[in-house]
Each structure stands twice: as C-alpha cells, then as structure tokens.
N, C-alpha and C positions, 0 to 999 in steps of 0.2 A: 355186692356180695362180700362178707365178711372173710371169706378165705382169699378172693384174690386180694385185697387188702394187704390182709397179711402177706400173701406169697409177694407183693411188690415190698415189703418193709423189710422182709430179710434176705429180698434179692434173690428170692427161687425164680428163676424165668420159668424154668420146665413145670415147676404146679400153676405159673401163672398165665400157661398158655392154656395147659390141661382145662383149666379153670374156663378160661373162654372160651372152648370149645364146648366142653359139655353147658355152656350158659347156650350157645349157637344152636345146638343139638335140641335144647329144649322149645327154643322160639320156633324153631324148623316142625317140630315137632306138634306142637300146640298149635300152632297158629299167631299171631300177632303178640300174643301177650305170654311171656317168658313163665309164669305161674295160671296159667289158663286150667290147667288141672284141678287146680286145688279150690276155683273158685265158683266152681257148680254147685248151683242148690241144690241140697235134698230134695226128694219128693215126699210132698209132704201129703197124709191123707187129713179129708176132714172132720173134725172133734163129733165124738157118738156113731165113729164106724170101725169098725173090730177090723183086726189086721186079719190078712189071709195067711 
C-alpha cells in the first residue's frame, strides 16, 4: 500500500497503524484475499440476447 509507505517515511505511526487496520478490516472482511471485492466478474449474457 502506497500510503503506509509513505506514513512509515515521514514517521506518522498513528496513519500507519490506521493504515493496517483497515488493510486487516478488509481481509477479515473479504475473505483470504485483501481486494476480493474488486475482482469478481461480471455477469456476462450471451451475444444475440437483449438485455431485460
């Protein structure tokens, strides 16, 4: 993650705990995989059938 990066470079502890928690928050959340959300496929229908 690009922000706890930074919050350890300029010595924020408190964004960079925040930071781990809501990364914790998320795996707890999803399941195993910390971006599980984002990586579901569409449902796709098949070509020559009109949408409802």
């Amino acid at each position: 993650m690009r922000l706890l990066r930074l919050a350890v470079e300029i010595q924020r502890w408190d964004l960079a705990a925040h930071t781990i928690v809501l990364a914790t928050a998320r795996v707890l959340k999803n399941g195993d995989r910390p971006y599980a959300s984002k990586s579901k496929e569409k449902k796709r229908r098949p070509k020559g059938q009109p949408e409802r």
